[in-house]
DSSP file (Angstrom, degrees, kcal/mol; ACC not computed):
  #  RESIDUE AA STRUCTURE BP1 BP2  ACC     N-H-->O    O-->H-N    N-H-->O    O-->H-N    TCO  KAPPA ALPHA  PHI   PSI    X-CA   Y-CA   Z-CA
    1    1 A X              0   0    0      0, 0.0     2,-0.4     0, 0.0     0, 0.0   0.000 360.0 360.0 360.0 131.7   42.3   -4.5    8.7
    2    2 A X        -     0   0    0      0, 0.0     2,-0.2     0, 0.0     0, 0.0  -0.906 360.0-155.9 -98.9 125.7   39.6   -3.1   10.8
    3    3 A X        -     0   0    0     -2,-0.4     2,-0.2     4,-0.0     4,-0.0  -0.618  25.8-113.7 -72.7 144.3   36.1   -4.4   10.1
    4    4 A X    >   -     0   0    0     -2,-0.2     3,-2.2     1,-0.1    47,-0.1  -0.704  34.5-121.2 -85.3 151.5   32.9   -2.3   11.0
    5    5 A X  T 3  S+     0   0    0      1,-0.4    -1,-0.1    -2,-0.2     3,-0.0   0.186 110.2  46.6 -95.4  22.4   31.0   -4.7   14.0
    6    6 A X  T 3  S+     0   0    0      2,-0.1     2,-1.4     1,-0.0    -1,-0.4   0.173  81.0 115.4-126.5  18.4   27.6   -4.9   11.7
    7    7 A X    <   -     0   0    0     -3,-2.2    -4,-0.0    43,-0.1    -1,-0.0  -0.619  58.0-146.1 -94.7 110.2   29.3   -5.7    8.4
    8    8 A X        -     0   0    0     -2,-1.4    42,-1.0    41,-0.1    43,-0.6   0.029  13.0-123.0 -45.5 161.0   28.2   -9.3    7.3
    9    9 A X  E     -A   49   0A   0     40,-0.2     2,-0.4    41,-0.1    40,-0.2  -0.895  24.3-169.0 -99.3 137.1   29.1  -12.5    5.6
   10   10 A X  E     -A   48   0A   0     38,-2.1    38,-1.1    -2,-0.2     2,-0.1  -0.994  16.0-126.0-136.8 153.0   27.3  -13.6    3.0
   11   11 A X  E  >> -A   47   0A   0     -2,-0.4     4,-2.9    36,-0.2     5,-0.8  -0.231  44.1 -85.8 -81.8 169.5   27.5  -17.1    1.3
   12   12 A X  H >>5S+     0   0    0     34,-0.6     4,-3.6     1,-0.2     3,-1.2   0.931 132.2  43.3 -44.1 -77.4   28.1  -17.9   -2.6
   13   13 A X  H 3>5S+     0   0    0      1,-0.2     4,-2.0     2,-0.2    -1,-0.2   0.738 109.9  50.4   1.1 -76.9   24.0  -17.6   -2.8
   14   14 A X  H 3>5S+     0   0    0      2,-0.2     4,-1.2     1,-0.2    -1,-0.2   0.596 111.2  51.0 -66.7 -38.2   23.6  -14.7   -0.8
   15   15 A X  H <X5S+     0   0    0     -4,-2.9     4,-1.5    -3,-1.2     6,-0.2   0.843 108.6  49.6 -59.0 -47.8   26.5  -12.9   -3.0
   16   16 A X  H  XXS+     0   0    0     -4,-3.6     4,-1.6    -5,-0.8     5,-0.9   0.941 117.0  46.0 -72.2 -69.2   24.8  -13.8   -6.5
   17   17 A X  H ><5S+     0   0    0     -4,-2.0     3,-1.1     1,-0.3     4,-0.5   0.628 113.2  48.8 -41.7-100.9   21.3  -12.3   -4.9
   18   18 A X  H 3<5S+     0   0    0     -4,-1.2    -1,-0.3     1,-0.3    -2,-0.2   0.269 121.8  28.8  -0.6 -84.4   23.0   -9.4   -3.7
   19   19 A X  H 3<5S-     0   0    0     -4,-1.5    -1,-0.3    -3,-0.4    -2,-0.2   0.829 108.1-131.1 -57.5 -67.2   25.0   -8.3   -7.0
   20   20 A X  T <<5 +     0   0    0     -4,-1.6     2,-0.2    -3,-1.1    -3,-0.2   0.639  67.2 129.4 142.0  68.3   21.6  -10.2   -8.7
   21   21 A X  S   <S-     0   0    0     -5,-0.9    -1,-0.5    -4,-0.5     2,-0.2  -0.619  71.3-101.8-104.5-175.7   24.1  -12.1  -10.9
   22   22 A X     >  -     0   0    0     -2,-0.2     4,-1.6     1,-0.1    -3,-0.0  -0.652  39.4-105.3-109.4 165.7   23.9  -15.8  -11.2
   23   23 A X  H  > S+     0   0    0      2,-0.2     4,-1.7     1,-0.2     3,-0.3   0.927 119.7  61.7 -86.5 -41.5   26.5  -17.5   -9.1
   24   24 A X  H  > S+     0   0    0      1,-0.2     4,-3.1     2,-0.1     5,-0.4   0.930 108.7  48.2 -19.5 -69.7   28.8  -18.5  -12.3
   25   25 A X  H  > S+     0   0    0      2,-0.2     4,-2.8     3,-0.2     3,-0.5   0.853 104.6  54.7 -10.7 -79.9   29.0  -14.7  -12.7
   26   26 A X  H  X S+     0   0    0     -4,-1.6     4,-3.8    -3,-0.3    -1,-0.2   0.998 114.9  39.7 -35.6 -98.6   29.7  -14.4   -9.3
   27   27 A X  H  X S+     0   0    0     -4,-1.7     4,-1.8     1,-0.2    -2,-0.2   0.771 115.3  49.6 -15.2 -49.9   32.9  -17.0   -9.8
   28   28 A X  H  X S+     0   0    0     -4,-3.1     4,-1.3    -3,-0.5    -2,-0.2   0.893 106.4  53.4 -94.4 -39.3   33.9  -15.7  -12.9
   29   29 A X  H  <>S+     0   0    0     -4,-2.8     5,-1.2    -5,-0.4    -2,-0.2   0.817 114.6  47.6 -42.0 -39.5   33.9  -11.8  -11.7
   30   30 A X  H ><5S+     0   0    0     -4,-3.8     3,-2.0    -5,-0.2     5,-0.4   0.990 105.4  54.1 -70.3 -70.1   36.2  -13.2   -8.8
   31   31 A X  H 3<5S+     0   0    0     -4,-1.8    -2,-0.2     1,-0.3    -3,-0.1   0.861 108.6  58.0 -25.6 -90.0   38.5  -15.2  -11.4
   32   32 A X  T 3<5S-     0   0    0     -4,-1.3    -1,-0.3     1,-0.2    -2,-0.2   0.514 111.5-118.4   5.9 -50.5   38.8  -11.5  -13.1
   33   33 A X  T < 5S+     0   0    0     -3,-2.0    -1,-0.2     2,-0.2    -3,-0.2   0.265  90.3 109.9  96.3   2.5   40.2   -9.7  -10.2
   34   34 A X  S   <S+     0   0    0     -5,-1.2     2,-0.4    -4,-0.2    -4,-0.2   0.067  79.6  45.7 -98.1  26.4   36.9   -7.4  -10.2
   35   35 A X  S    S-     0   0    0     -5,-0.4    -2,-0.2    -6,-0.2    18,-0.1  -0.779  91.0-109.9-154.8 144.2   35.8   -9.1   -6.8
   36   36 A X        -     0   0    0     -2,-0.4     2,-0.3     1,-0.1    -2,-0.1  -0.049  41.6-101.6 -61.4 161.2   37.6  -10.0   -3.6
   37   37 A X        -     0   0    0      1,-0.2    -1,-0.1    -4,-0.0    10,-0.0  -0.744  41.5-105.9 -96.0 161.9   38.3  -13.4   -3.0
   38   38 A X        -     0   0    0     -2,-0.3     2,-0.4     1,-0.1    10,-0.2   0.185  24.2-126.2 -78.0-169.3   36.0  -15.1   -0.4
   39   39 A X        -     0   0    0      8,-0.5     8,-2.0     6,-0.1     2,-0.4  -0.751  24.8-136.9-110.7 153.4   37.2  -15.9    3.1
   40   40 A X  B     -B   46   0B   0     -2,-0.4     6,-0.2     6,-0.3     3,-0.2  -0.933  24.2-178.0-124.8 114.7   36.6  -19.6    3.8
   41   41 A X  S    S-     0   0    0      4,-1.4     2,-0.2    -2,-0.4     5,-0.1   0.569  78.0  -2.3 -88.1 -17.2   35.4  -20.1    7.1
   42   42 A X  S >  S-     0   0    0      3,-0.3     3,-4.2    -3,-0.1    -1,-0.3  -0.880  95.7 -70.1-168.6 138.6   35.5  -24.1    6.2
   43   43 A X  T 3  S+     0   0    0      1,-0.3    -2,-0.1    -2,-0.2    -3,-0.0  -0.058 125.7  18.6 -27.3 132.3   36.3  -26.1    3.5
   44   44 A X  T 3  S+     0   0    0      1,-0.1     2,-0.3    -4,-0.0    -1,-0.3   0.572 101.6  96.5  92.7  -6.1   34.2  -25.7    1.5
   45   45 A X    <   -     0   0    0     -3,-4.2    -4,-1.4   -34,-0.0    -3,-0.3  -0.588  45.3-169.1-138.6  84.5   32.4  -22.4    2.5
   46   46 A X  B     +B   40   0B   0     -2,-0.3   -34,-0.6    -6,-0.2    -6,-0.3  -0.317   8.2 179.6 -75.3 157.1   33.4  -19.4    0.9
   47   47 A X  E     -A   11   0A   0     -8,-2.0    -8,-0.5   -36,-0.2     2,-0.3  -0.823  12.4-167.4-119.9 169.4   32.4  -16.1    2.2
   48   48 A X  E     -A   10   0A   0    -38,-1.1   -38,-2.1    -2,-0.2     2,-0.5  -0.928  29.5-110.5-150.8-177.5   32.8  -12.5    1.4
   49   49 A X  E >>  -A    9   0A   0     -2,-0.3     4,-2.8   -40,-0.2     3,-1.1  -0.832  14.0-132.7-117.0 129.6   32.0   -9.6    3.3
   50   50 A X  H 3> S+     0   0    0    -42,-1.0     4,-1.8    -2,-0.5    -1,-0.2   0.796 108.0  55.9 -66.7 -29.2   29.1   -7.1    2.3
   51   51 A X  H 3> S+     0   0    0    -43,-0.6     4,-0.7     2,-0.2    -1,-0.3   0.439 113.0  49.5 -70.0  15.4   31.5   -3.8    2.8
   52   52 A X  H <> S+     0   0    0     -3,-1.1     4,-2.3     2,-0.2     5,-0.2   0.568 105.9  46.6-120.6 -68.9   33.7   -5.6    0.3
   53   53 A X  H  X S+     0   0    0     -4,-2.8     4,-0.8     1,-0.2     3,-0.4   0.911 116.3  50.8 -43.7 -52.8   31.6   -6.3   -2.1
   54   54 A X  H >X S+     0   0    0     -4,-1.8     4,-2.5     1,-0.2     3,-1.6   0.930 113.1  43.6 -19.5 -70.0   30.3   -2.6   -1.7
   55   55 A X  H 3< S+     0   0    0     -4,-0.7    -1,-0.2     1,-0.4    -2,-0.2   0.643 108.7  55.8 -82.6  -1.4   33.4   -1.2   -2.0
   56   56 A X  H 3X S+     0   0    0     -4,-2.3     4,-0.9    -3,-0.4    -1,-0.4   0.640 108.9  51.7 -92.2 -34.3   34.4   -3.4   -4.9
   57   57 A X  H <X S+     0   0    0     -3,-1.6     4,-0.6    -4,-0.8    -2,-0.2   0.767 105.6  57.3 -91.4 -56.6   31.2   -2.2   -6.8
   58   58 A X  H  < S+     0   0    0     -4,-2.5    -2,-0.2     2,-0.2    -1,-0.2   0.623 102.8  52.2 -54.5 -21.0   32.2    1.2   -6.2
   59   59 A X  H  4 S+     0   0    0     -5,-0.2    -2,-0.2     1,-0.2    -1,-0.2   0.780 111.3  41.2-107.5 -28.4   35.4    1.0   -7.8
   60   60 A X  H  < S+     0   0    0     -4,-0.9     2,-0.3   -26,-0.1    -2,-0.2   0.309  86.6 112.9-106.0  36.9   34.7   -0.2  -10.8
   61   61 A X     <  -     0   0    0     -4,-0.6     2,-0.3    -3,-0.0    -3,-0.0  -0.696  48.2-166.1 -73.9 133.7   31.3    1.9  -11.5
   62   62 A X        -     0   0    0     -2,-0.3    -2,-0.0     1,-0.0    -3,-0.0  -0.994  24.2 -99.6-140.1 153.0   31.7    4.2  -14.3
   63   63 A X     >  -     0   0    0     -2,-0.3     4,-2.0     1,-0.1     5,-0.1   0.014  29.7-122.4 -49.4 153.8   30.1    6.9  -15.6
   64   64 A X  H  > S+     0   0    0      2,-0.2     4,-0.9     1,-0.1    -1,-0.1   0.951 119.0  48.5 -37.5 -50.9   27.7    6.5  -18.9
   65   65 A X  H  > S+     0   0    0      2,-0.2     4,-0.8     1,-0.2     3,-0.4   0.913 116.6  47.9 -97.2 -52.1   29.6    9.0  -20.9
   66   66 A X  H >> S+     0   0    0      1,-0.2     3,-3.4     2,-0.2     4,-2.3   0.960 110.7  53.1 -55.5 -64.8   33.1    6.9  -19.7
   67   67 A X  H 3X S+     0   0    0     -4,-2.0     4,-2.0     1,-0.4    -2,-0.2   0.576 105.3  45.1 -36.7 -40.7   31.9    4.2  -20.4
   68   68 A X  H 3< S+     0   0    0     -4,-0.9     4,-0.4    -3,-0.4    -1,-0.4   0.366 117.0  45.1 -69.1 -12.6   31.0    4.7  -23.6
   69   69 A X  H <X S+     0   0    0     -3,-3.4     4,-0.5    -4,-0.8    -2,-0.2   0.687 106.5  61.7-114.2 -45.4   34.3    6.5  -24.6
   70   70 A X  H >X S+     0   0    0     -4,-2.3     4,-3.0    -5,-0.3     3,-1.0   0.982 110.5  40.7 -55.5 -56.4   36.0    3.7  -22.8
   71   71 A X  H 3X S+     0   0    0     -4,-2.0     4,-1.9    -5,-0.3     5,-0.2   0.886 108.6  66.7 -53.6 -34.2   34.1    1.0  -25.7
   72   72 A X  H 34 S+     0   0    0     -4,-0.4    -1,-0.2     2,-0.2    -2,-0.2   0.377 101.4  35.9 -64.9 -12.2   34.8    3.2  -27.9
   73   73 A X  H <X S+     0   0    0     -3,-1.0     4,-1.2    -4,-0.5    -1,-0.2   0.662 110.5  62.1-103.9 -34.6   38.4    3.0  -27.8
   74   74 A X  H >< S+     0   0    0     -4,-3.0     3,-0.6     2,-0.2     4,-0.4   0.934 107.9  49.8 -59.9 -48.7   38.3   -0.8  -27.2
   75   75 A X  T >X S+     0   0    0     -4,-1.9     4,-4.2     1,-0.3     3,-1.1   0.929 115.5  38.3 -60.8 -57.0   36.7   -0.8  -30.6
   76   76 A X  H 3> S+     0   0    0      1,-0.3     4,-1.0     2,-0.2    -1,-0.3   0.846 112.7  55.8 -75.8 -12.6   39.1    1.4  -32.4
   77   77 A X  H << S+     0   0    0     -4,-1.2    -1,-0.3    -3,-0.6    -2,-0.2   0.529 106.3  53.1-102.1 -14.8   41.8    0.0  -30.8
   78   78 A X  H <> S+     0   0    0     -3,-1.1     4,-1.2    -4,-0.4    -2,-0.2   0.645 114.4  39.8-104.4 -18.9   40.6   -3.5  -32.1
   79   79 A X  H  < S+     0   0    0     -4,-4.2    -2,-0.2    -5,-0.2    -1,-0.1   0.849 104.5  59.8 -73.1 -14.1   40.4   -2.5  -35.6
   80   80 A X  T  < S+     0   0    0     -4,-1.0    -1,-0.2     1,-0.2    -3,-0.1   0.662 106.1  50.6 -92.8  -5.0   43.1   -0.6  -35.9
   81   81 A X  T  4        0   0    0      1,-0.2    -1,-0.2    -5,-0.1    -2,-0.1   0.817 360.0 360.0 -82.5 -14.4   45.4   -3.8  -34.8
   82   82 A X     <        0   0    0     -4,-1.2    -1,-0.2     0, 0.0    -2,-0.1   0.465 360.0 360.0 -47.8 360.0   43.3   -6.0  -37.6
């Protein structure tokens, strides 16, 4: 995997600011599969890489109007199994 020679590392912190989630968030988003998992550069020191995080953001953004049709199915789809 080829990295671009300015793309950063950013720590557990630096991630939640970034995304402006709180670092739970962060955690649980990972847990999910809808964020890479960090690199650990040391016990104890996860990283992940700001093109990642990018592109990770980018892939699940969806439009308003999907989105809304996308809830909108979850919804019927949970009543109609009641």
């Amino acid at each position: 995997m080829s990295l671009p020679a300015d793309d950063s590392t950013l720590c557990l912190k630096e991630t939640a600011d970034f995304l402006k989630v709180t670092v739970a968030t962060v955690h649980k988003q990972v847990n999910e599969g809808r964020l890479p998992a960090p690199v650990y550069v040391a016990p104890r020191a996860p990283r992940w890489f700001r093109s990642e995080l990018i592109a990770a953001l980018e892939a699940t953004r969806a439009l308003p109007r999907d989105a809304r049709a996308a809830r909108r199915a979850a919804r019927l789809a949970s009543s109609a199994a009641a």
